[in-house]
C-alpha positions in Angstrom: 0.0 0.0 0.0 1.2 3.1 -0.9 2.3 6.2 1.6 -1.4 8.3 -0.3 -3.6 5.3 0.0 -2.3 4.6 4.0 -3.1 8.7 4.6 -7.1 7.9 2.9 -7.2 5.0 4.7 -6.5 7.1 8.2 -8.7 9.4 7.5 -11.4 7.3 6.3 -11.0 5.3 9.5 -10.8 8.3 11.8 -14.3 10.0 10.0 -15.7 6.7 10.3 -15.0 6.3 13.9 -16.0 9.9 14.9 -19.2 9.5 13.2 -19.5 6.1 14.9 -19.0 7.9 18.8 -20.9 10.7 18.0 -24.1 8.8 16.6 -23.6 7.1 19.9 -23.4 9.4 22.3 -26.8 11.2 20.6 -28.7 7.9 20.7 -27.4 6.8 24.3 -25.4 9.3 26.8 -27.7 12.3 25.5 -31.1 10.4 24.6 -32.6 11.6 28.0 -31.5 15.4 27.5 -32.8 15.2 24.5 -35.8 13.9 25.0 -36.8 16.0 27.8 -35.3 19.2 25.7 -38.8 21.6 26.3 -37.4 22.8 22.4 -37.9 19.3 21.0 -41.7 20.1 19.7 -41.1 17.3 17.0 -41.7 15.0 19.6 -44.0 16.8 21.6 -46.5 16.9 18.1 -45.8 13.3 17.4 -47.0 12.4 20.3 -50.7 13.7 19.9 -50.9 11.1 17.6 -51.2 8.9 20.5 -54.0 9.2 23.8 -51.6 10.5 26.4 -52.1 8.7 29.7 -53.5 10.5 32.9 -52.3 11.3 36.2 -54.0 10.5 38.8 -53.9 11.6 42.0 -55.6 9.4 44.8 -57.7 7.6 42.0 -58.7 11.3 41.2 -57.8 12.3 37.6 -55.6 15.6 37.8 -54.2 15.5 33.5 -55.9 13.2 30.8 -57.0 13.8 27.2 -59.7 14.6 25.8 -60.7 14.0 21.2 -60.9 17.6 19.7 -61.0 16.6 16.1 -58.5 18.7 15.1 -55.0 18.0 13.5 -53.9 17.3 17.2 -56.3 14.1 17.9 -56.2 15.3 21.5 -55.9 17.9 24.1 -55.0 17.8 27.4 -57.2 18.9 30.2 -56.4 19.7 34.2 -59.9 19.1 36.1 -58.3 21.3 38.8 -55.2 22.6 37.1 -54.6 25.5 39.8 -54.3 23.2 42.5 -52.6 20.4 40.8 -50.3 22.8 38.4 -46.5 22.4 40.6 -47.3 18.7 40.3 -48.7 17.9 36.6 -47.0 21.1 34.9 -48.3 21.3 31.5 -47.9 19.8 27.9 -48.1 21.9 24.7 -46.6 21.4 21.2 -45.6 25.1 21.1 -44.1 25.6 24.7 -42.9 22.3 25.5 -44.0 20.7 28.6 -43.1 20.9 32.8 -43.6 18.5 35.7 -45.1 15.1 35.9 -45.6 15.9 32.2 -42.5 16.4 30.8 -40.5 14.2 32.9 -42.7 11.1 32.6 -43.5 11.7 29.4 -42.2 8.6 27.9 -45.0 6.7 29.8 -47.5 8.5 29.2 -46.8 9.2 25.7 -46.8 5.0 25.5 -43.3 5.0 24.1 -41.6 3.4 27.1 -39.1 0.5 26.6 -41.0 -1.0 28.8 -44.5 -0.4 26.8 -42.9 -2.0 23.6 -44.3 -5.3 23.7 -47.6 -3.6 24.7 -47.2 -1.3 21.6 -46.7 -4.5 19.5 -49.7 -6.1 20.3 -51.6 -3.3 20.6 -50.8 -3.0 16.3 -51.4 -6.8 15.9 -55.3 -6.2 17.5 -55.5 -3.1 15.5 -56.3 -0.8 18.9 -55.7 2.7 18.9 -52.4 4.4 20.7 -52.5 5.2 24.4 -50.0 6.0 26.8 -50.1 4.7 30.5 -51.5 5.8 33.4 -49.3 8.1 36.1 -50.3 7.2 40.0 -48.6 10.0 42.4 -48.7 10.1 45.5 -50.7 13.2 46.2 -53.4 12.7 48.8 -56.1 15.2 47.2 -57.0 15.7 50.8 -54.4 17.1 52.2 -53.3 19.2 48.7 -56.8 20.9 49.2 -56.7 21.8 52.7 -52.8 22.9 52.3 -53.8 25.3 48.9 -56.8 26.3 51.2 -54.7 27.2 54.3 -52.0 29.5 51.6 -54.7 31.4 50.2 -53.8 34.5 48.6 -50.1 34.3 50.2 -47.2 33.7 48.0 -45.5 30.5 49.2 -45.2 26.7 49.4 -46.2 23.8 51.1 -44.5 20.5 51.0 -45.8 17.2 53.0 -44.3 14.4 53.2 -44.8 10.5 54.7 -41.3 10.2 56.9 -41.1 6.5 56.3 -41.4 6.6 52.9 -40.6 9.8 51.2 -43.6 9.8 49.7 -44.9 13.5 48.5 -48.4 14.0 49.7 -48.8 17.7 48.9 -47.5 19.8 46.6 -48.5 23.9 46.7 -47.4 26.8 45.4 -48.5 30.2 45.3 -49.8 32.1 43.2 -50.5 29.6 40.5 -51.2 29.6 37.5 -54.1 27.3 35.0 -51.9 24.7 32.6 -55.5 24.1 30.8 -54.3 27.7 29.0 -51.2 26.5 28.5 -52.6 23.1 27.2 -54.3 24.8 24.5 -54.0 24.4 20.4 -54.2 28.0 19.6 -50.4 28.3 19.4 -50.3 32.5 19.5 -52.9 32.1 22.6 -50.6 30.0 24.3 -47.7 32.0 23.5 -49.3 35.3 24.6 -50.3 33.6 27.8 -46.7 31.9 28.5 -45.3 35.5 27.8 -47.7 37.0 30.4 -46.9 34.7 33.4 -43.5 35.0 32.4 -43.3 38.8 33.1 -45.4 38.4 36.3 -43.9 39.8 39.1 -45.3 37.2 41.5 -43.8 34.5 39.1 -46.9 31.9 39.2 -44.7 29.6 37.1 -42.1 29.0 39.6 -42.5 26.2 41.9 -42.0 27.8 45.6 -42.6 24.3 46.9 -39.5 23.0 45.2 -36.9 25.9 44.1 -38.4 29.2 42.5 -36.2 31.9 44.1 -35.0 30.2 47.3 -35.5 31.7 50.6 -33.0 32.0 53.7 -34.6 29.7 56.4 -34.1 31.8 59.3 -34.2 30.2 62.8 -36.1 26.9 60.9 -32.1 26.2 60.4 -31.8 26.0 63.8 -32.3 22.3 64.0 -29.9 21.2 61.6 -26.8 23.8 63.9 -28.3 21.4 67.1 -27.8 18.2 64.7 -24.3 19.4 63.5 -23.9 19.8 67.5 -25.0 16.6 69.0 -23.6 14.6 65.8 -20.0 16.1 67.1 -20.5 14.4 70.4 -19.3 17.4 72.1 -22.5 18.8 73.3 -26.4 17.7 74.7 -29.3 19.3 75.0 -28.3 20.9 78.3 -25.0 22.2 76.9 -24.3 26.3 78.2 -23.8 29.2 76.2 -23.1 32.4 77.7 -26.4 34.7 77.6 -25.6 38.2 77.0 -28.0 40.1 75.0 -26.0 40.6 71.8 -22.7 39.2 70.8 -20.4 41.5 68.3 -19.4 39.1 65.6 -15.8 38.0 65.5 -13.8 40.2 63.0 -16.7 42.5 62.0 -18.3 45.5 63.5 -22.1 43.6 63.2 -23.6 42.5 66.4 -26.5 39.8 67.2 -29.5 40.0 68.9 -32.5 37.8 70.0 -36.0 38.4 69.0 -36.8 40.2 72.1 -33.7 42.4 72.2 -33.3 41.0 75.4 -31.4 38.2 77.1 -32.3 34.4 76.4 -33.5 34.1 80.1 -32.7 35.6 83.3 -29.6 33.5 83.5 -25.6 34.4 82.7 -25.9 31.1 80.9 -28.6 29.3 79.0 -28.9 25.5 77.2 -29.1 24.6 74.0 -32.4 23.3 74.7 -33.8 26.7 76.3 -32.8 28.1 72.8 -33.9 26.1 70.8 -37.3 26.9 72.6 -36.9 30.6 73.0 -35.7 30.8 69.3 -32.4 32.9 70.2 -30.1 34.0 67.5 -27.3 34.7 70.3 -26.3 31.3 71.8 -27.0 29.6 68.2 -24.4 32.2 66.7 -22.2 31.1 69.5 -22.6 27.7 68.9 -22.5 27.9 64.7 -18.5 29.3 65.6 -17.5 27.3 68.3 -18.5 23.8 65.5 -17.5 25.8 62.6 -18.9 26.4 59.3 -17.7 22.7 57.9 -19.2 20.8 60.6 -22.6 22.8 59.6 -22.2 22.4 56.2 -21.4 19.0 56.5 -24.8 18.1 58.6 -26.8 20.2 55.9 -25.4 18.3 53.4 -26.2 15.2 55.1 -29.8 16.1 55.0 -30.1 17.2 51.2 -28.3 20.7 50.9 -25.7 21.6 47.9 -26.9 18.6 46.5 -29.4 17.7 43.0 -32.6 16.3 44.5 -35.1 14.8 41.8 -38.9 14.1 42.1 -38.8 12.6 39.6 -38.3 16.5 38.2 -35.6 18.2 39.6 -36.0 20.3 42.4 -33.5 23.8 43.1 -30.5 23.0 44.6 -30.6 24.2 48.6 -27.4 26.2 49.7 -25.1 26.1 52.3 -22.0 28.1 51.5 -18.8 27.4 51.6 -15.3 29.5 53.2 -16.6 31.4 55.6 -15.1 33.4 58.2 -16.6 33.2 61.4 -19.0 36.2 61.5 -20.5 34.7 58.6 -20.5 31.4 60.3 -22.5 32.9 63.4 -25.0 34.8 61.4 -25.7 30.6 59.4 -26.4 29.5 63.3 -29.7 31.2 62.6 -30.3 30.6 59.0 -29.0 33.6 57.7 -26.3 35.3 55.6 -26.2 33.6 52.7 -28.2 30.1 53.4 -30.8 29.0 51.1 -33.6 26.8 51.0 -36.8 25.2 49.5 -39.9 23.8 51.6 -39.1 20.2 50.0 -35.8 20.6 51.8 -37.0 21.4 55.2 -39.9 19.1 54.8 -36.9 16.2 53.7 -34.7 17.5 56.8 -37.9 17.0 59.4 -38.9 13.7 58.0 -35.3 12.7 58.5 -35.1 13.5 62.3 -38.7 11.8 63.1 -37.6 8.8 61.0 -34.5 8.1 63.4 -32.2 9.3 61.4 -33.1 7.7 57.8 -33.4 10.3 55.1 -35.9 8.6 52.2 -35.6 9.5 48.5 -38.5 12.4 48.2 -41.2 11.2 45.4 -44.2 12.6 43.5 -44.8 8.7 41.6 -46.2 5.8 43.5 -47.0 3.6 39.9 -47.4 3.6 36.4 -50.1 1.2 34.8 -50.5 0.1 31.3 -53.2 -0.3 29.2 -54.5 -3.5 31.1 -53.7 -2.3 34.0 -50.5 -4.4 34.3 -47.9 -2.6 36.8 -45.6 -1.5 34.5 -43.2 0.9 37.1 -43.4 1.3 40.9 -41.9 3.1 43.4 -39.9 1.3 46.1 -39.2 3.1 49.7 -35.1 4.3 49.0 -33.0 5.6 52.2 -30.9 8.8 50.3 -28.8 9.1 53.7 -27.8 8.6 57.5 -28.3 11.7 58.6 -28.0 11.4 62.7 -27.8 8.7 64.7 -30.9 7.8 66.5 -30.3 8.9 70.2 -29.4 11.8 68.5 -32.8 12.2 66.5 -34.4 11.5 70.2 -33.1 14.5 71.9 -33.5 16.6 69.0 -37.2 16.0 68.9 -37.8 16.4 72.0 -36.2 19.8 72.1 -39.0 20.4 69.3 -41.4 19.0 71.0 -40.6 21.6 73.7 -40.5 24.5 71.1 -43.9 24.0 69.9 -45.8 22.7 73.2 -44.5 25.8 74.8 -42.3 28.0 73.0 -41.7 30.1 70.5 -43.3 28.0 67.7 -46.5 27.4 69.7 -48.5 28.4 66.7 -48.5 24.8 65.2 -50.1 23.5 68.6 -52.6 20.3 68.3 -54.4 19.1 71.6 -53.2 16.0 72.3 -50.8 15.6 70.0 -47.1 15.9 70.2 -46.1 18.2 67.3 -42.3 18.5 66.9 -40.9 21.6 64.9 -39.6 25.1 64.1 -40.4 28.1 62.8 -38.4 30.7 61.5 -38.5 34.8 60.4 -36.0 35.4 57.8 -34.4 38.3 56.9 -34.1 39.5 53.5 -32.4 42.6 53.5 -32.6 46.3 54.8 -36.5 47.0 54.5 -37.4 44.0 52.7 -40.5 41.6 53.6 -39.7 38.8 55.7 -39.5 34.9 54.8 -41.7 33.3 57.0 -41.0 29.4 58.2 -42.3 26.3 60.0 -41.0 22.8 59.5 -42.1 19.8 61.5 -43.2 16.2 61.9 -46.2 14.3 64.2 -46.7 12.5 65.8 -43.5 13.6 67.5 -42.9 9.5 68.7 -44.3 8.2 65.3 -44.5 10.4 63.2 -47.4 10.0 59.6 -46.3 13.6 58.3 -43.3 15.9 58.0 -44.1 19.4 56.5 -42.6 22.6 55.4 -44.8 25.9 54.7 -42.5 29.0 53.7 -44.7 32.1 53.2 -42.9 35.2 51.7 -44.1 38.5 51.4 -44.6 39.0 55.3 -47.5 36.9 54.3 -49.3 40.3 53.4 -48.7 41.5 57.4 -46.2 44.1 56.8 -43.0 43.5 59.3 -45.6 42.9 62.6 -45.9 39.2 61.3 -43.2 36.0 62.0 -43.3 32.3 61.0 -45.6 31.4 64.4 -47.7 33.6 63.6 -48.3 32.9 59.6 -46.4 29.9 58.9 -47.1 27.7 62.3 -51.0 27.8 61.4 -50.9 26.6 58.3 -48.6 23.6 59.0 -50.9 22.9 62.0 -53.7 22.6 59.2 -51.8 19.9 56.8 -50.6 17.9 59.6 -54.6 17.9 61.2 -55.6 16.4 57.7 -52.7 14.0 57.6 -53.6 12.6 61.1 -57.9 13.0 60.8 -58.0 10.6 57.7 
């Protein structure tokens, strides 16, 4: 072989081979991007050829489709698409899809690998295309009273079963109606897209899961008295001194409790006396003395700086990194530059009341075929160790102690031993307050761990704080939890 014909040959070979890895990394490493790629509309339009599955929520249908006649075949249609709309999201040849919708769209577009062998007999019969049925685990129930108990607040709710990690409600406020957004008059849609796009309340936005995160205020407080107890180095009766402020190490900024007063009459007071009082002072003394890693390290343990998906993913809750230890004090009660979601608090709570045992967060219980063969289900999945368990026992109890009779009193049941936290989160010179609870009960086994951020003051002006706004409302979805 000649010296020109061993060149072609190379440069045959070498086309040939990157055609070969790029053909598969399209078809294989990027076939999921791709797919769920809201810009892929040739997908989105082929799949109107086929009668998209619906979700279901509690045997309640919350997306189906509905024959129009039209080039389409079908539209979809949300029964009660306000309530439902962080959950089912929408799905629309012209803006893509969201939610249970886009991100289970291969099952309910019927063009699962696991619906082939249903999609070849279904052409041997001669039946007509249809996707499979989406099973969450919403209980309508507790989505109603939870969008009830919001009302014209912006905010978020998120429930969840402890021992599972199932979801069982989902709110966000405002909303927004994906039956507009479902629609087949493309400029209609497009109009409308545009219009809750420049919204300032930003109705598309999911507060429940990430939208523009909120600090947690003094709701953080549990997971400093986790990073605490997890060191071994301190208990629930551990001492702090008790002045009324503390000047920040380093920085001319000083600390003060709620009150503007002490934490108690005494020079001293425990852990658990602050964690009950809700005051910033001994917690910003406790954030330095473990450090910024040991915090970050616990928050991490219980979901934060880490992808979270439900299946769809969910923001990404913040705790920073590097800091100095005035910033680490101000983190001791939520603050500075600490970031969060309900879903995170919610997962954080159901941790503590589940001895420990983080569970994998999900909106899916089961997908069903045609003939109502299984053909996906969801299986209980631990996601972390997050505390040991004598651990998780005093830390309850010191939430226990915070709601029975402190500062988070607000999410009170008779007779029932509610374990939480709220929290009053500061945005900023003069800006509207972040409002918090977070919480699980029963506090000794618990059914229900939830997380209700309201922003906006909750439409009180600066005279309102997370007992008073956010404490109520958790008390609400945790009463329908444990009444069913």
């Amino acid at each position: 072989m000649n010296r020109e014909l061993r060149r072609v040959s190379i440069v045959v070979l070498a086309m040939f081979a990157a055609l070969f890895l790029s053909t598969t990394v399209i078809q294989v490493a990027q076939a999921d991007a791709l797919r769920l790629d809201s810009r892929n509309t040739r997908a989105l339009y082929d799949s109107y050829d086929t009668e998209r599955g619906p979700i279901l929520a509690g045997g309640t249908v919350i997306a189906q489709s509905v024959p129009t006649g039209d080039q389409y075949a079908f539209q979809r249609q949300y029964p009660q698409g306000e309530l439902y709309a962080p959950v089912t999201g929408y799905f629309n040849p012209t803006q893509g899809s969201a939610g249970i919708e886009r991100y289970m769209n291969d099952y309910l577009s019927g063009t699962s690998n696991s619906q082939f062998l249903d999609t070849i007999n279904r052409i041997i019969a001669g039946q007509a295309p249809k996707g499979a049925a989406v099973e969450v685990t919403i209980d309508p129930v507790v989505q109603q009273v939870a969008f009830d108990a919001l009302g014209d607040r912006q905010g978020g709710v998120v429930a969840i079963e402890p021992s599972t990690g199932r979801i069982l409600a989902m709110v966000s406020t405002p909303t927004y109606d994906p039956n507009v957004l479902a629609s087949h008059d493309s400029q209609a849609v497009i109009d409308e897209y545009k219009a809750l796009q420049a919204d300032d309340l930003k109705p598309l936005s999911n507060r429940a899961t990430s939208g523009d995160m909120n600090p947690p205020g003094s709701s953080f407080k549990i997971i400093v008295a986790a990073a605490a107890l997890a060191s071994g180095k301190y208990t629930a009766d551990s001492e702090f001194p008790n002045p009324v402020s503390l000047q920040l190490p380093g920085s001319s900024s000083e600390v003060f409790n709620w009150t503007r007063a002490a934490c108690g009459p005494g020079e001293t007071v425990t852990l658990r006396e602050a964690l009950r009082q809700s005051c910033n002072v001994p917690m910003a003394e406790l954030a330095i003395q473990l450090g910024d890693d040991a915090i970050r390290e616990q928050a991490e343990k219980f979901g934060f700086n880490s992808e979270v998906s439900v299946p769809f993913p969910a923001g990404k809750s913040i705790y920073p990194s590097g800091l100095d230890d005035a910033k680490t004090g101000l983190t001791g009660f939520g603050q500075y530059e600490v970031r969060t979601t309900p879903l995170q608090m919610a997962m954080t709570s159901a941790a503590i009341g589940n001895d420990g045992e983080l569970m994998a967060p999900t909106l899916v219980d089961r997908v069903t075929g045609r003939n109502l063969e299984v053909l996906s289900s969801f299986e209980p999945e631990v996601m972390a160790e997050t505390l040991d368990e004598e651990s998780c026992v005093e830390l309850t109890q010191m939430m226990v102690n915070s709601v029975s009779d402190g500062q988070s009193n607000g999410a009170r049941i008779e007779g029932v031993d509610v374990a939480g936290k709220t929290g009053t989160a500061q945005n900023g010179t003069d800006e509207p307050y972040s409002l918090w609870f977070t919480g699980f009960a029963p506090a000794e086994n618990p059914e229900v761990a939830v997380a209700v951020v309201v922003e906006n003051d909750g439409n009180l002006g600066h005279h309102s704080s997370g007992n008073i706004v956010a404490a109520p409302i958790a008390k609400k979805v945790i009463e329908a939890v444990l009444n069913k």
